[in-house]
N, C-alpha and C positions, 0 to 999 in steps of 0.2 A: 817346378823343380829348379833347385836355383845349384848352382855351380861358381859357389865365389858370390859375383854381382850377375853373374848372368844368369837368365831367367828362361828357360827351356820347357818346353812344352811336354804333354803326357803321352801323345802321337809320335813327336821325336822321340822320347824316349824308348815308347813298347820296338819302333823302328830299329833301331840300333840295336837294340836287345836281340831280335829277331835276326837282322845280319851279320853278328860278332856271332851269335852262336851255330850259324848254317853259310860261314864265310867257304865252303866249298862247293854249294849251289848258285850263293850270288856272285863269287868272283868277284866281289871287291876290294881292292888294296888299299891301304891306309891313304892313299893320297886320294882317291874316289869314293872312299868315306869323307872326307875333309870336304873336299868338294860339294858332296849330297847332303853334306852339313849346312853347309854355307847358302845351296840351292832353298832347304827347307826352314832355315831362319832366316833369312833374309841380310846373314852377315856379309860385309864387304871385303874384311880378307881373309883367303885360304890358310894364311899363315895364324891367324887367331884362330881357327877352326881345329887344326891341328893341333894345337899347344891343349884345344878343348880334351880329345879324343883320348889319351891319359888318366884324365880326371873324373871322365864320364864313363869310361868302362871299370874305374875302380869304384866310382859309385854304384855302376848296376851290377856289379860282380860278373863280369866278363871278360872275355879276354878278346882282345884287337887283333888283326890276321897279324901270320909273320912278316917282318919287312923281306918284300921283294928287291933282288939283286937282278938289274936291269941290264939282256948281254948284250953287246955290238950287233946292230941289226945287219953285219956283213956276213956273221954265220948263218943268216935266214936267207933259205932257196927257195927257189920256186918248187913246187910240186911237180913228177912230169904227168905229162897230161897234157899239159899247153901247146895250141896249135902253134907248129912252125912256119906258118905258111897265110895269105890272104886268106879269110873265106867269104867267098860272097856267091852264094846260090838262095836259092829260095828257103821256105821255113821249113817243110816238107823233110828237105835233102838234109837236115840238120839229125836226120833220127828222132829219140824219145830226150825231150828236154825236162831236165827236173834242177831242184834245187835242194842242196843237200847243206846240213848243217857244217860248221869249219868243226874241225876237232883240234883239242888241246894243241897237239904239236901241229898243226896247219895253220896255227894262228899265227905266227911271227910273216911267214908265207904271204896270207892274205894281206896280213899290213903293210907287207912291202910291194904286195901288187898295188894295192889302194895308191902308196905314197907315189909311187913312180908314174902311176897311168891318171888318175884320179885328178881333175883341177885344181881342187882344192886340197890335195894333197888328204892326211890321215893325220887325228887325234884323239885319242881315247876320250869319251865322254865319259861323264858320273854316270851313278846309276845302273839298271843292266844293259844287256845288248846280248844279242841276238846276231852271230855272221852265219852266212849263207854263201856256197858257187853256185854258180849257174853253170850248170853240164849239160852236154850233148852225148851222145852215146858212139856218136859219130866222129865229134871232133876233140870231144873232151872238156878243160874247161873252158869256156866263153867270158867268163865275168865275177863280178857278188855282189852283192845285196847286206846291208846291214839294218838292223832298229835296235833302234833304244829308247830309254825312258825318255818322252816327251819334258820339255820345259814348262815349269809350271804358269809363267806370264805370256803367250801370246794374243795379241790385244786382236787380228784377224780370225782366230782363232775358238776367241772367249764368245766375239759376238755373235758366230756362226750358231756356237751350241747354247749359247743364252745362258751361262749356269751361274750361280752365285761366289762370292770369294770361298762360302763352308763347302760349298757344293765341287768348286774346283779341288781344293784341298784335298777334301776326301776321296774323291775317284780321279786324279791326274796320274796314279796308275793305272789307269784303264787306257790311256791313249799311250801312240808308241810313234817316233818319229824315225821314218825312214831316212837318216843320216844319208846313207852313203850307195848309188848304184852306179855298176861300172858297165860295161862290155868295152871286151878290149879292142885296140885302135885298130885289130889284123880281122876284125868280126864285121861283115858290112853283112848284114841279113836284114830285109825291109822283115816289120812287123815281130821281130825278136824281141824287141824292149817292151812291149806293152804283153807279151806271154809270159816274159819270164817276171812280172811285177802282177801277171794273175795268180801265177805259181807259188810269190811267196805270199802271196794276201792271202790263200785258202790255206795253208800251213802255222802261218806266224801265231794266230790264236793260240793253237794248239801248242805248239814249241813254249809258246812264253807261257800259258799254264803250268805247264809240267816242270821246268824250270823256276818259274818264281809262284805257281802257286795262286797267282790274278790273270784271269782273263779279259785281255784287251776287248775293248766296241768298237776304236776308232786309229785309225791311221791316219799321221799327217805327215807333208814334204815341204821342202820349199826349192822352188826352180831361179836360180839366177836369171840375171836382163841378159839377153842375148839367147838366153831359150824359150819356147815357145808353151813346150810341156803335153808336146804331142802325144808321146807315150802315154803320160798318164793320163789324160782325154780319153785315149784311146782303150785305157785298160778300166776306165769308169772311176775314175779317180774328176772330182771338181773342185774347181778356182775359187777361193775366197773373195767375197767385192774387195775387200783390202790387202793392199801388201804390207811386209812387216818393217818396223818402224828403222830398222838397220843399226839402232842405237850404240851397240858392241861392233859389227864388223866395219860399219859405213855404207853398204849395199842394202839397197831395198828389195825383196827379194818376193816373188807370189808363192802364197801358202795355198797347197792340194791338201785335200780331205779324202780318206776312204770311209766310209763307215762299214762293220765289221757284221753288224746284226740289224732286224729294222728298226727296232726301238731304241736305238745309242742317244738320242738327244734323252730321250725320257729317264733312262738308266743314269745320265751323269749328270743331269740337273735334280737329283734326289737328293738334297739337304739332309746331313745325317742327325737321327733324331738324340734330342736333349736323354740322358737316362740319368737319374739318381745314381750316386756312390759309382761313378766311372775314375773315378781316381781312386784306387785303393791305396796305394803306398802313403806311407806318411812321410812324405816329404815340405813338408812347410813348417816348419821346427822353426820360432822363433818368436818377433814380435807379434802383437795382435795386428795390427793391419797384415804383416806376410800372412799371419795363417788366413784371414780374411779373405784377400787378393791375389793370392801367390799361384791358385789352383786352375786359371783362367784357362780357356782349352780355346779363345780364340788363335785362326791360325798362325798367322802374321806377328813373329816375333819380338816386333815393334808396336805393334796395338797392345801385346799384352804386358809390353816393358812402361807402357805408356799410363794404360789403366794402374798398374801398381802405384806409379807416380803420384796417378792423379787421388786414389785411394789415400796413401799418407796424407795426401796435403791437405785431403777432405778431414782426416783423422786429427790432423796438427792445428786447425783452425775450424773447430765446427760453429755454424753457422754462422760464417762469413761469408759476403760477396764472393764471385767467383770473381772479379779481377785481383780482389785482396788476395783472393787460395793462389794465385799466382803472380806474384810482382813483377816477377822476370818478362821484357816480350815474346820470347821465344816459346816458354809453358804456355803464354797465355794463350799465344795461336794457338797452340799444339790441342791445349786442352778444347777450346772452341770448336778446332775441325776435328776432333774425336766425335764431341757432342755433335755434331752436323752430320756427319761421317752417317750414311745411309745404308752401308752394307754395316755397319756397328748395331746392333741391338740392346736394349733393356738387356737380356736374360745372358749376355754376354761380357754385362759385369757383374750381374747376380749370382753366375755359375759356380764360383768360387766361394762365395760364403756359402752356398747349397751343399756344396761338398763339405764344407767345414762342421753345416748346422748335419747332416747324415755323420760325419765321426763323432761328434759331439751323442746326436742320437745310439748309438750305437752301443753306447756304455750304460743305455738307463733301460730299465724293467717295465717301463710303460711310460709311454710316450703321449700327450694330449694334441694333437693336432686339428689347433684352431683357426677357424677361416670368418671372416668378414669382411665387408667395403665401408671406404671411407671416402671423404671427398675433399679435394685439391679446389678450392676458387683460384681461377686464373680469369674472370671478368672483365680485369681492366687490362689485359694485353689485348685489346684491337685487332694486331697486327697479326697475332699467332697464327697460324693454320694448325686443324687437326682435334680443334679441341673436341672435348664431350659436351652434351647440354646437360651438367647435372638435374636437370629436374626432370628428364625422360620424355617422349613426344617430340624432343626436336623442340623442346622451351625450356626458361630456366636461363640460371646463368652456366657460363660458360668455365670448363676447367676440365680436372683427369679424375678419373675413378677407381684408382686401383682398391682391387680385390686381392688378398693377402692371406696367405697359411701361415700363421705362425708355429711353429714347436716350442711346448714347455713341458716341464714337469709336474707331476701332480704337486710339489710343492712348491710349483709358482716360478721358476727357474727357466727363465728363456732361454732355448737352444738356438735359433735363430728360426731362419725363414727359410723355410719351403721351396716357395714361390711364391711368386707375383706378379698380376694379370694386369693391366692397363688399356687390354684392347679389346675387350669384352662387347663394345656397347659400337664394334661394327657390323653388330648383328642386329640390332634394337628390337628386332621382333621375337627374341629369345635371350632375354637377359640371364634366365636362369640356366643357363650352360654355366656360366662363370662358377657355380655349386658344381656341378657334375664336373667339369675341368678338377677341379680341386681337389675333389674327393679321388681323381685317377690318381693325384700327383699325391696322395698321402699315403692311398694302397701302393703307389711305386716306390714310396716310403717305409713303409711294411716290410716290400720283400727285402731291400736293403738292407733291412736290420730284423735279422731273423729271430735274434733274440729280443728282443724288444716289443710290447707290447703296444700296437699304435691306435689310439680311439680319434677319430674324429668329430669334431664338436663344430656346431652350429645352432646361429640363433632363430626365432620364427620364421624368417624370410626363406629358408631354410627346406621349410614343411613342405614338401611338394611329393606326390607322387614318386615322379620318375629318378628322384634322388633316394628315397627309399629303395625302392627295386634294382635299381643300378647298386646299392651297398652290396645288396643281397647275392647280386650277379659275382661284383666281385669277392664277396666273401671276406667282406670287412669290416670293421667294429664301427660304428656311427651314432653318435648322441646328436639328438636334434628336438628342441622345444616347440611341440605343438602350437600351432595356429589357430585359435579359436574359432577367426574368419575361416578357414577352411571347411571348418564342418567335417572334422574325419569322422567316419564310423567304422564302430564294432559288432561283428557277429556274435551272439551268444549263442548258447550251447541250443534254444530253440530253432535257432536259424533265422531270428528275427536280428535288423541292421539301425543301432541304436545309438546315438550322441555319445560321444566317447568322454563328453566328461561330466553325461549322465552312468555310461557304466561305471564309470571310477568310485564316484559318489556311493555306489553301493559295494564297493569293496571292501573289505574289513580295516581298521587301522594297525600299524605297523609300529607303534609308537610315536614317539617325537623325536626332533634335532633340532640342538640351538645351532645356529650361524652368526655371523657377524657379518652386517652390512656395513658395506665402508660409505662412509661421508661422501655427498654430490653435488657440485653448483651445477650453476646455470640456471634455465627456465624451470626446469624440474628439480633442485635443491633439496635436500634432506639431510638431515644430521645422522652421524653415526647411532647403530643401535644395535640390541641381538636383540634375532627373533627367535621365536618358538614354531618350529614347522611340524605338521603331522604328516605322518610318509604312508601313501598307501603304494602296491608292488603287487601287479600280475602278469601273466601273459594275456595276450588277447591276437584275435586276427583280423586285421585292419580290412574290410573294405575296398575295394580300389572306386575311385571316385567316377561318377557319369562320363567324363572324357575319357577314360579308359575301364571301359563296361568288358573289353574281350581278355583283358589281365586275371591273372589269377590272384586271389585274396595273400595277404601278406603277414606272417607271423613277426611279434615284435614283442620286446616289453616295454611296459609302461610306469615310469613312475609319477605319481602325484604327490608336491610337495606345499601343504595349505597352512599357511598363516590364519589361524581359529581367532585369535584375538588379536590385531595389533596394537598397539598405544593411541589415544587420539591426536585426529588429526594426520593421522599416518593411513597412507594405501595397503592393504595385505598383500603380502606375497603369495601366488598360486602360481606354480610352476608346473606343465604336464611336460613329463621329460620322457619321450622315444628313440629307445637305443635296441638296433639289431643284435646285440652278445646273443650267444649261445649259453651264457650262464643261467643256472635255476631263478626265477624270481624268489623274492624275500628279502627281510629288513638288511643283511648285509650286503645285496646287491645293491636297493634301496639308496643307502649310504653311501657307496661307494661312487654309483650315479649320479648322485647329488652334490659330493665334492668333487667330481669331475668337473660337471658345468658350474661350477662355482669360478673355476678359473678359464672358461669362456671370457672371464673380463679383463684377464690377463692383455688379449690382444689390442685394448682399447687403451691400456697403460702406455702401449706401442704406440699406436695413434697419436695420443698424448704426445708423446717424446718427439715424434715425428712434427710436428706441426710447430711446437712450443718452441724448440730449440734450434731447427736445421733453416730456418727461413726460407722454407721451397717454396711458398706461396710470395715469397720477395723476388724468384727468379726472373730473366727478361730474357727469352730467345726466342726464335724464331717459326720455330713448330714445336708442335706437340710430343713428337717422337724424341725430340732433343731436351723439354723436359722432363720425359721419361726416363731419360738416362741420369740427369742430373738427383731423382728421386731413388737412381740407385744406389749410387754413391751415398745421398742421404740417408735413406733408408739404415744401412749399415754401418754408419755411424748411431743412427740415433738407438740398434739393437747395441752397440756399445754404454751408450748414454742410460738406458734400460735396465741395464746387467748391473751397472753402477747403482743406481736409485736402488734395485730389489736387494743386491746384496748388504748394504748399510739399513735398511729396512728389515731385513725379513733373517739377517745372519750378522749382527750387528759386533759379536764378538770377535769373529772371524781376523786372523790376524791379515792385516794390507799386502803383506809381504807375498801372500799366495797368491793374489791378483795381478800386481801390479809390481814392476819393477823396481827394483833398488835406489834406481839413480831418481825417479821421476818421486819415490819417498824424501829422499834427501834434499832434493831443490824446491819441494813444496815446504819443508820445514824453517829450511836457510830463509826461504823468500818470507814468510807468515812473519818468521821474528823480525824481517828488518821492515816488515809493515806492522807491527807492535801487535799483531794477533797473540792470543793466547794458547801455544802450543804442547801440547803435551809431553810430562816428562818422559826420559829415557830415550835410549837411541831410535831412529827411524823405522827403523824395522818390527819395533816393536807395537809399533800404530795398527788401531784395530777399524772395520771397515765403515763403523759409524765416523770416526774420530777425523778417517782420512775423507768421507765425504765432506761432513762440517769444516774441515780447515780448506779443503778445496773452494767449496760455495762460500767461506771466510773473506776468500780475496774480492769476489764482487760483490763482498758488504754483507752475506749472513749472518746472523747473529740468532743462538741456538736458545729457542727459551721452554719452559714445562708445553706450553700449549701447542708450538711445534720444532720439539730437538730433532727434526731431519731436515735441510730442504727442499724443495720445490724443484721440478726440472727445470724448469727456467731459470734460476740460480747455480744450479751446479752446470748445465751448457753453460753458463758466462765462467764460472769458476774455470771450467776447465780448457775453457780460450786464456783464460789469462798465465795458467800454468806452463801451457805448452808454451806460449810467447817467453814464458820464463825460461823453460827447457832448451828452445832454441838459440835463447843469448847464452845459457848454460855451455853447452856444444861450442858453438861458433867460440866462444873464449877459452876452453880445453884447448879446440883446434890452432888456434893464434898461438895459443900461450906454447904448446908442443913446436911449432912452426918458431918460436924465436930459441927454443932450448934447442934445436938444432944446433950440433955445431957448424954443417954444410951449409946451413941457409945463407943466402945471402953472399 
């Protein structure tokens, strides 16, 4: 969510949301909003926070508490109650000791006991808080007790409960720090301080539920040098090994822990889990990297001002060096200790186009979602740690594996990705989770878009059992190409268990369907051609295989898709395609089956793009976790690079002006003519989406002929480096040029 140039998270957001419209439970006043602003973005001044608070409650349609008129704390008295007198007898003689909440008009009261008795004197902290007296029945009041919202960095603290930067984040409402305990200077009672800190420990849960609604696990303090911290010892409160760093007051100071419940470590070290469509508002309106990058849900305000950064600059220079993506030395560190940066994740710059490819999904009546692996050579970095052995067994050379869900359209139309696994193969004895991983995260896909019909597609590697029964579990549409090697079998209506693609062979024909296979090099090469398939369509019940003899048999249907004759010299096509639908078998199921997995090859267009253009197989750092990040940023460019290729392919009329900006039509025009290309007439806008690829892939020497008028990814990534390098001298000379028409400047 961006405000201006600032970039705001969806946590601050639903936050603020939450306390502008129940500002009479949380009691916070604009200057403690500003505050709790600043705490949870990690801004430096309160005075920028506040200029925020305006702009962010007219964004979210709310209203700010009313300004508080602050009165002379000479009109706040004491309560009576207050002993006039020494007291110093035993605990006993004290009466029934309890601790009772401050109420509204008792609060100015408490804060001038605080300021007058108190060492450290009294200052409203952000956040909430929690006052409490400490009463005798005997003598009245004795003291109080305060908590409030713990901070979210302490480093004695972090190390105790061991929890993550996401894990802090998300439950740093759960701890509560005991600011402020008094007993007044006329109260000498041995053993009163450590009852009335049991008193409010068994209460405080309770109170801060009911009031904000989160119940606390953990209690912290901290004891200045010159106390010992008897009390809390005493009342089963423990010392931290470390004291705190004193970096804001200058005092080093030991930090006490209570824990609340038994399991508090295990409760606040739970990482809250990744979920499809958790952004719902549409807030990233703008260019293609914003809507891209804009949605990051990392905590840390500065990691995700940081990723956007680095997003652009991956978008404005693709596949370039990573010291060229950043010339300046300051990006350059920044961006290198992002990449290094070990609480930063892969799926932590992925999370924001996932959001994007789910809106995007969102809008389409059936969704293809396709999954495959590819392989990353990284052999000659030596030095890396982390890599994978792509060739399995712990041999092979050496690089990353991601595994990838793409989303597209039945007509071919990349919605983006999913997700994507890289860390698959630290299981090596069960490669085939990375399928089942997948397939959770496309049914999590499913429920996000209700409307939306979402099939999952997979190739041979695919066929497995426990992917099958797992579809079935979760009750989700799965197309997957039988395995021959497998040996599936089917039951017939005898009861006998027969080669399934011997049952096929006896099933009736369906007719035919021409397809068009596309053109392939490499070692297996073949020219463009149609074929001619005959479709056979039934249900059958699958067998479950000798490793799972106690399963139940699995219903499914099956299409067979046979190349009868192909041309010589040509292999035939025979496709046995298994998909769990609940639809009737027959030829328009058949069909419909069959142009699904047709664009299974969709994701390998990606791979393509991936590899050809982004030169991540050129990168050089240090582990493998740090190329995994760098493959994110790539990755998401090259679904840009993608989108480009199909739409001048496959929607060639399409006018430019829908995809792609105004200005970036206009400076690819200006620049073509003053490189003598051949540019089409009429104003810019009027460029269609063939025209505008070829004049792009123009600059790095295309040249458009009958046998190939589109170009090659590898031509249009170098085209569209050289544009943006145009685009940015474009800018930079606007900029200049505005900076001398000033009349001020200067």
């Amino acid at each position: 969510m961006f405000i201006g140039t600032f970039q705001l998270s969806s946590d601050t957001a639903c936050w603020f949301r939450q306390v502008c419209q129940n500002t009479e439970v949380s009691g916070l006043s604009r200057t403690a909003l500003a505050e709790a602003l600043c705490h949870r973005e990690q801004l430096s001044s309160r005075a920028a926070a506040q200029k925020l608070l305006p702009k962010l409650a007219a964004l979210l349609e709310v209203s700010l508490p009313a300004a508080q008129v602050v009165m002379p704390e000479a009109h706040a008295s004491l309560p009576t109650g207050f002993p006039d007198q020494t007291i110093k007898c035993s605990l006993s003689e004290l009466g029934t000791l309890s601790v009772a909440r401050v109420t509204k008009t008792e609060r100015l009261a408490w804060e001038k006991m605080m300021a007058s008795h108190h060492p450290e004197g009294w200052r409203r902290s952000p956040g909430g808080r929690i006052l409490y007296w400490l009463r005798s029945s005997r003598y009245g009041i004795l003291g109080g007790l305060s908590f409030v919202s713990a901070g979210l960095q302490l480093l004695p603290r972090d190390e105790v409960i061991g929890w993550s930067v996401k894990a802090r984040h998300a439950h740093i409402g759960r701890v509560l720090c005991n600011n402020r305990f008094l007993l007044l200077p006329s109260v000498r009672v041995h053993g009163l301080a450590s009852r009335a800190l049991q008193l409010a420990t068994s209460c405080i849960a309770d109170d801060w539920a009911y009031y904000y609604q989160q119940r606390p696990v953990l209690l912290q303090t901290f004891v200045a040098p010159g106390y010992t911290g008897t009390s809390y010892r005493s009342a089963g409160w423990s010392c931290c090994p470390r004291c705190s760093s004193g970096r804001r007051s200058g005092i080093r100071r030991q930090v006490w822990l209570q824990p609340l419940v038994d399991n508090w470590q295990a409760q606040l070290c739970v990482e809250p889990a990744r979920v499809l469509g958790q952004t719902s508002e549409p807030w990233c309106e703008g260019e293609w990297a914003t809507r891209e990058y804009a949605r990051c849900a990392y905590p840390d305000g500065r990691i995700r001002r940081r990723i956007m950064a680095m997003g652009q600059a991956w978008l404005a220079a693709p596949g370039v060096a990573l010291p060229a993506l950043f010339p300046r030395a300051a990006d350059q560190q920044a961006a290198y200790r992002l990449l290094s940066n070990e609480a930063i994740k892969m799926d932590d710059i992925m999370f924001s186009h996932y959001e994007a490819t789910v809106e995007r999904c969102r809008s389409q009546s059936v969704v293809l979602a396709v999954q495959d692996t590819t392989t990353l050579n990284y052999d000659t970095l030596v030095a890396t740690v982390g890599l994978d052995h792509l060739g399995g067994g712990g041999k092979g050379t050496r690089g990353l594996l991601p595994h990838c869900g793409v989303a597209v359209t039945p007509a071919g139309r990349p919605l983006g990705l999913y997700d994507m696994d890289v860390s698959f193969r630290q299981d090596p004895s069960n490669d085939s989770r990375r399928w089942v991983r997948m397939l959770d995260r496309s049914a999590e896909l499913a429920e996000v878009c209700p409307a939306s019909r979402v099939v999952t597609i997979c190739d041979r590697e695919g066929d497995f059992w426990e992917l099958l029964t797992h579809a079935r579990t979760l009750d989700t549409e799965l197309l997957v190409r039988a395995n021959k090697g497998v040996k599936r079998r089917v039951k017939t209506a005898d009861g006998e268990a027969i080669d399934l693609w011997q049952y096929m062979a006896r099933q009736p024909s369906l007719g035919t369907r021409r397809i068009a296979v596309p053109r392939r090099g490499g070692p297996q090469r073949r020219a463009a051609r149609t074929a001619t398939l005959t479709l056979r369509c039934c249900e059958v019940t699958l067998v479950p295989p000798h490793t799972a003899k106690d399963e139940k048999p699995l219903r499914a249907i099956v299409v067979e898709a046979r190349e009868e004759s192909p041309p010589p010299k040509h292999k035939a096509l025979h496709w046995m395609l298994q998909t769990t639908t609940r639809q009737q078998p027959g030829r328009a199921l058949a069909i419909e089956t069959l142009q699904f997995y047709e664009r299974r090859w969709s994701i390998e267009r990606f791979f393509h793009a991936l590899k050809v253009g982004t030169r991540l197989q050129d990168r050089r750092l240090d582990a493998a976790e740090d190329l995994a990040k760098c493959l994110a940023f790539d990755a998401i460019t090259a679904m840009r690079v993608w989108e480009l290729s199909r739409l001048a392919s496959e929607h060639p009329k399409d006018w430019a002006r829908q995809h792609e900006s105004p200005m970036m039509l206009t400076v690819l025009c200006s620049v073509s003519r003053w490189r003598h290309l051949k540019v089409p007439r009429g104003p810019p806008e009027d460029m269609t989406m063939a025209e505008f690829v070829v004049l792009i892939a123009g600059l790095a020497g295309f040249h458009p002929s009958r046998r190939q008028p589109l170009p090659g990814t590898q031509k249009l990534w170098e085209g569209l480096l050289f544009l943006n390098n145009y685009m940015m001298g474009y800018q930079a000379a606007l900029t200049d040029l505005g900076r001398h028409e000033d009349p001020g400047h200067g």
